[in-house]
N, C-alpha and C positions, 0 to 999 in steps of 0.2 A: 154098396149102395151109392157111394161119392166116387168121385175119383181119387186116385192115388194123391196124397200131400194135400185133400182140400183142407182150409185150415178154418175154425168157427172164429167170429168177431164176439166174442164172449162181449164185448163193452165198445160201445162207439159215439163220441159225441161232436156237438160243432156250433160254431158261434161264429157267427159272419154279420154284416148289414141285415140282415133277417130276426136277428135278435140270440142269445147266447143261452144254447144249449135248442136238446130236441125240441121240446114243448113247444117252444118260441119258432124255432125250422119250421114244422109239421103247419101247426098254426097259419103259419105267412103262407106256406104250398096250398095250405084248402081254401085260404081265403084269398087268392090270389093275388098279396100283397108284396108287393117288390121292395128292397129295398134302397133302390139307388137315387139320388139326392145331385144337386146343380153343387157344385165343388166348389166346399170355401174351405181346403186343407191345409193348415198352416200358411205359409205363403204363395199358393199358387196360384195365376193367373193366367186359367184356360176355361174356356169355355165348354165347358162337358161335366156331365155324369160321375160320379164316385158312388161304392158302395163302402160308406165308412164305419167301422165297429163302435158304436158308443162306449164311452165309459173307459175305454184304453189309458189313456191320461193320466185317473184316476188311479190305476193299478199300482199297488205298493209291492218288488219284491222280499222277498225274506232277509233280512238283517243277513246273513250268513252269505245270500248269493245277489248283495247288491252291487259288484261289480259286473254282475249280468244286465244292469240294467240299461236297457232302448225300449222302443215302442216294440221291436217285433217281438223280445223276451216278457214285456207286456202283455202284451194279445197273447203269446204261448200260456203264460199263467190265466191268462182269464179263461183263455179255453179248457186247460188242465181243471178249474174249478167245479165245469162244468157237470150235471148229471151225477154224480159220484164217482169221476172217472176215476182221479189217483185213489179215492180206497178203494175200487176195484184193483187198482196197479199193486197195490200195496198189499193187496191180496193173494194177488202172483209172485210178487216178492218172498213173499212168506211158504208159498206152495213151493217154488222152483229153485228159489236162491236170487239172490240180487245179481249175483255175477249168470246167473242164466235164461236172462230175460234181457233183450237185446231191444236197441232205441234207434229207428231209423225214422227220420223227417225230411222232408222236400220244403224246401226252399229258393225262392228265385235272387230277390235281392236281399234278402236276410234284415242286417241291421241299418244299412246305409243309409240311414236315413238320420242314424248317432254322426259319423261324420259329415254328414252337409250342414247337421247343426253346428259342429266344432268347427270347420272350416269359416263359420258366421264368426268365428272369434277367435281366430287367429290372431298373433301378436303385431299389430301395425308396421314393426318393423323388418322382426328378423322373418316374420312368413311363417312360425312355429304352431302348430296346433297346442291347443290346452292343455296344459299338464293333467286333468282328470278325463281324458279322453283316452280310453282304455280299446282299440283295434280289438285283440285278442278274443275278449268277451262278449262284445257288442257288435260290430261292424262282420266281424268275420263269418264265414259262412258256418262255418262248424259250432259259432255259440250257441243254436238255437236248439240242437241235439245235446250240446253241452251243459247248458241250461235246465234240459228236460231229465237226464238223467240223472242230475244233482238231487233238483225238487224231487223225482220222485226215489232216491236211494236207490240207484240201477247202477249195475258195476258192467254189464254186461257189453258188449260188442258196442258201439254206438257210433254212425255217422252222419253226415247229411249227402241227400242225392238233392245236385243243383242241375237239371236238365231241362234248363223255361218252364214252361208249362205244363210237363206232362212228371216234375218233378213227384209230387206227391200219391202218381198214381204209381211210379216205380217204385217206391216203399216197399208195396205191398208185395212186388213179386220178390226184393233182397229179403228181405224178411221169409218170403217160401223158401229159398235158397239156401240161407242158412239153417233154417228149421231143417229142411230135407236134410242137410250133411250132420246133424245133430250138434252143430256147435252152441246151439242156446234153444230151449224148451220154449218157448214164447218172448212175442216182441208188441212193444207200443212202437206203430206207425202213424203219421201225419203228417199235415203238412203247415205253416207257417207263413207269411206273406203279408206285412203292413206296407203300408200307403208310405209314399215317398216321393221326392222331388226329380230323383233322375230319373224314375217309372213313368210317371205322367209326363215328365216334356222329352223324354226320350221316344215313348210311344207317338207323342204327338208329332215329332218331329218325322218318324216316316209315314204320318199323314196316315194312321189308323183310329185316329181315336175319333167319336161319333159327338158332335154338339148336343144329341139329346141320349136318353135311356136308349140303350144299346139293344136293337131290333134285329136275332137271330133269323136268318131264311128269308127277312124278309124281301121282297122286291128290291125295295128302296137300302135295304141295310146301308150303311156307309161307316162302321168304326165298331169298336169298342168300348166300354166303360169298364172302367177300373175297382176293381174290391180290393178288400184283404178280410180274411181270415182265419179261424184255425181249429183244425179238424182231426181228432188223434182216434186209432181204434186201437184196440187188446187184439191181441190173434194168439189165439192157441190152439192147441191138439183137437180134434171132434174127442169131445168125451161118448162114456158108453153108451148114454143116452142123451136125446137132446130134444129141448124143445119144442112145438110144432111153428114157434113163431122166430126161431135161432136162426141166424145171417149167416152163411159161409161163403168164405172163396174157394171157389170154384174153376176157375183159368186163370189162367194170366198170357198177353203177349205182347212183346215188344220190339218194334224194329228201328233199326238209322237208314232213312231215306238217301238223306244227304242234299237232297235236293238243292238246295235255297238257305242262306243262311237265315232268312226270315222271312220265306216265302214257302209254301207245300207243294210235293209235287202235285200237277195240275189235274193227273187222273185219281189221285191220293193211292198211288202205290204204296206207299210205306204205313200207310193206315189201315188199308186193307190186309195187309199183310199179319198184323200186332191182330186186327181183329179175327183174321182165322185160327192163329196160334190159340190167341182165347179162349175160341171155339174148339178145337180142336184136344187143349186138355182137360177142358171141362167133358171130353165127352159127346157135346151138342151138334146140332144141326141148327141153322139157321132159324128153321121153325120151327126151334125149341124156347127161342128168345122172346119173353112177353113185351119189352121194352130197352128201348136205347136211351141211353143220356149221352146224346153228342157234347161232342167239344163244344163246336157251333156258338164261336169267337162273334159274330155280326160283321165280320169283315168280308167282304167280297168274294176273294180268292181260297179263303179259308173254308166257308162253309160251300162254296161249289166242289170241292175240292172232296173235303168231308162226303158230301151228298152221292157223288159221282163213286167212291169207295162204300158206301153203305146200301146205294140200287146195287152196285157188283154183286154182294153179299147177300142181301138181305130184298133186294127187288123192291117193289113201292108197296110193301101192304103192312110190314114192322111198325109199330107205335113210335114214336122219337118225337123227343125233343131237348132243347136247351135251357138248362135251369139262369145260364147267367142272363139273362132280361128281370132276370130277381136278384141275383147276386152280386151283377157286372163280373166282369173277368180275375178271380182272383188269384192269379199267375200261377206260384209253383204251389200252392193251395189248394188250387183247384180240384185235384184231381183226388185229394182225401176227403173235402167238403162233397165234392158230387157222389164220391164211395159212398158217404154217409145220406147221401139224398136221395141214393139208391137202394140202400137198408130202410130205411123210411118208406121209400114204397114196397116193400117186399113186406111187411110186416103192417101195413094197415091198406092195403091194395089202394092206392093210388098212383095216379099217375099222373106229375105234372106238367098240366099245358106252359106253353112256352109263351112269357109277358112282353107285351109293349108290339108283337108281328103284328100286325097288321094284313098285310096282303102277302102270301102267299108266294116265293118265288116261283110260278108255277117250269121252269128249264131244270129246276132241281128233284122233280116227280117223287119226295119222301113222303109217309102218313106221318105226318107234321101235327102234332095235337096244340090245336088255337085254346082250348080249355081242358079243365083238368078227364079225368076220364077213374069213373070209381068201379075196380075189378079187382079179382083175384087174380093175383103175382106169384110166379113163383122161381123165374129165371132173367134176369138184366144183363145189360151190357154197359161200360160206361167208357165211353171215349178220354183220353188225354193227348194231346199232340202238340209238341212242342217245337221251338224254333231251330232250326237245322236240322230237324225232320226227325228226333228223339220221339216217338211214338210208343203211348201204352193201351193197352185194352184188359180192362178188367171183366169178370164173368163171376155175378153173386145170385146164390138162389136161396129160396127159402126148406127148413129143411122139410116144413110139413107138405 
């Protein structure tokens, strides 16, 4: 009935500038409430758009694992709170074994945002970073998988894929991957990604980021706006029975363009390419897809680019759109918050129109949804594309 290795999202949650957990998602998508905000983040001074997580600050880790503590180990926990995610986890712990539930997370810049603070408090003289400023746990790419497998008693495989942007959509196929060779029964994938000071003026500095709310396809597009949040699913086996409202994946593909270290190529070869694969073990045909969640950055280059590989594909009559005009762009995050924004349409048929477009690029000929659109779903696609042309395409259906 599936194909070969689909795997069920038995539990999937997410907490971003839209507010933490599904309720609050779903909520913001029907009412077409964006989350993105005029950026006052800590110390920065640029004029643009942020989509900031409330309450992060706030978050206390566990006395056991507060050497894990920064902001992005932060947002991981608030996100983990969410929904009943970890006693669903703890759930599977108890089913499979802790050593056979495997933890893979996508992250872009991880903690780095622990040492820009340390770096503020260096020793005047000798140049030395603070004695309680721990690299290992906090800055390092690996803490945030580190971190997750502690909190939730997981012994299993555990890393992080750091590949830009399209990080958190490649979870999902290592996680097939392993599953298929049988090294671990089931995996929590997600992705991770706080606000930071080399994010935002690095971005700005190659003259991407957008002064207002970040306007995907539009005419006018001119940048990005920046997110963060954090978005984990459960993947396990198709049980005997399922659902009629159960989420699975269904393809996966992914290609290295190479193009451009931070540019796509311009016909979006290497995007098309992740999205055939997609298609291809899902099974589908093109006009099997009830909906696209593009990447569709608001960058210039990026979404012609996109556009130009999805007429290839998919010609001009596919539904699509871009959820970051709600979101803003939340790097290597992205691509498990969209996963999950894609389970959300598939299970209460909607489809979200894309915030803040305005007009229409019409050189880019996509069925571009200006508002939302209320149908039955039963097969998505969801773009990630990341910089030096790391490109993923996910493929999720419903099972009824």
């Amino acid at each position: 009935m599936f194909p070969l290795n689909s795997l069920w999202l038995s539990h999937f949650t997410a907490t971003s500038s839209l507010g933490c957990g599904l309720a609050p998602t779903l909520a913001a998508l029907r009412q077409r409430r964006g989350g993105l905000v005029p950026c006052t983040f800590d110390t920065v001074d640029l004029p643009t758009f942020v989509g900031e997580v409330a309450g992060v600050d706030a978050v206390q880790l566990p006395t056991p694992l507060a050497a894990f503590d920064c902001r992005n180990n932060r947002l991981a926990l608030l996100g983990l709170l969410q929904d009943g995610f970890a006693e669903a986890v703890a759930s599977a712990r108890q089913k499979y074994g802790a050593h056979r539930v495997g933890v893979f997370i996508g992250t872009s810049t991880s903690g780095i945002l622990q040492t820009e603070q340390a770096y503020r408090r260096r020793d005047p003289v000798s140049g030395a970073l603070p004695a309680d400023f721990v690299y290992a746990t906090t800055h390092n790419t690996f803490s945030v998988a580190d971190f997750t497998r502690h909190y939730l008693g997981l012994t299993g495989p555990a890393f992080v894929v750091s590949s830009a942007c399209s990080s958190s959509a490649k979870v999902f196929a290592t996680a097939r991957r392993m599953m298929a060779t049988g090294l671990i029964d089931a995996a929590v994938v997600g992705g991770v990604d706080s606000l930071c000071l080399t994010t935002l003026y690095g971005f700005n500095s190659l003259g991407l980021m957008s002064t207002q709310a970040c306007r995907p396809f539009d005419a006018e597009r001119d940048g990005i706006s920046i997110g963060e949040a954090a978005a984990f699913a459960l993947l396990e086996p198709l049980p005997a029975k399922l659902d009629i409202d159960a989420v699975l994946l269904l393809g996966v593909g992914e290609s290295s363009d190479a193009h451009h270290m931070s540019s796509p190529h311009p016909d979006g070869l290497g995007a098309r390419m992740a999205m055939q694969q997609a298609l291809t073990m899902a099974e589908f045909g093109a006009a099997d897809i009830d909906y696209i969640n593009l990447h569709g950055t608001a960058t210039p280059s990026n979404d012609a680019a996109e556009a130009k590989a999805v007429s290839a594909l998919f010609g001009p009559t596919t539904p699509c759109s871009s959820t970051k005009g709600a979101t803003g762009h939340t790097l290597g995050a992205a691509g498990a918050l969209e996963a999950v924004i894609c389970a959300l349409a598939l299970q209460h048929g909607l489809l979200p129109g894309g915030l803040n477009t305005q007009q229409l690029d019409p050189a880019l000929g996509l069925n571009y949804l200006l508002n939302n659109r209320e149908q039955a779903v039963t097969r998505v696609l969801s773009n990630s594309f990341g910089f030096g042309g790391t490109n993923c395409s996910l493929v999720f259906g419903r099972a009824g």
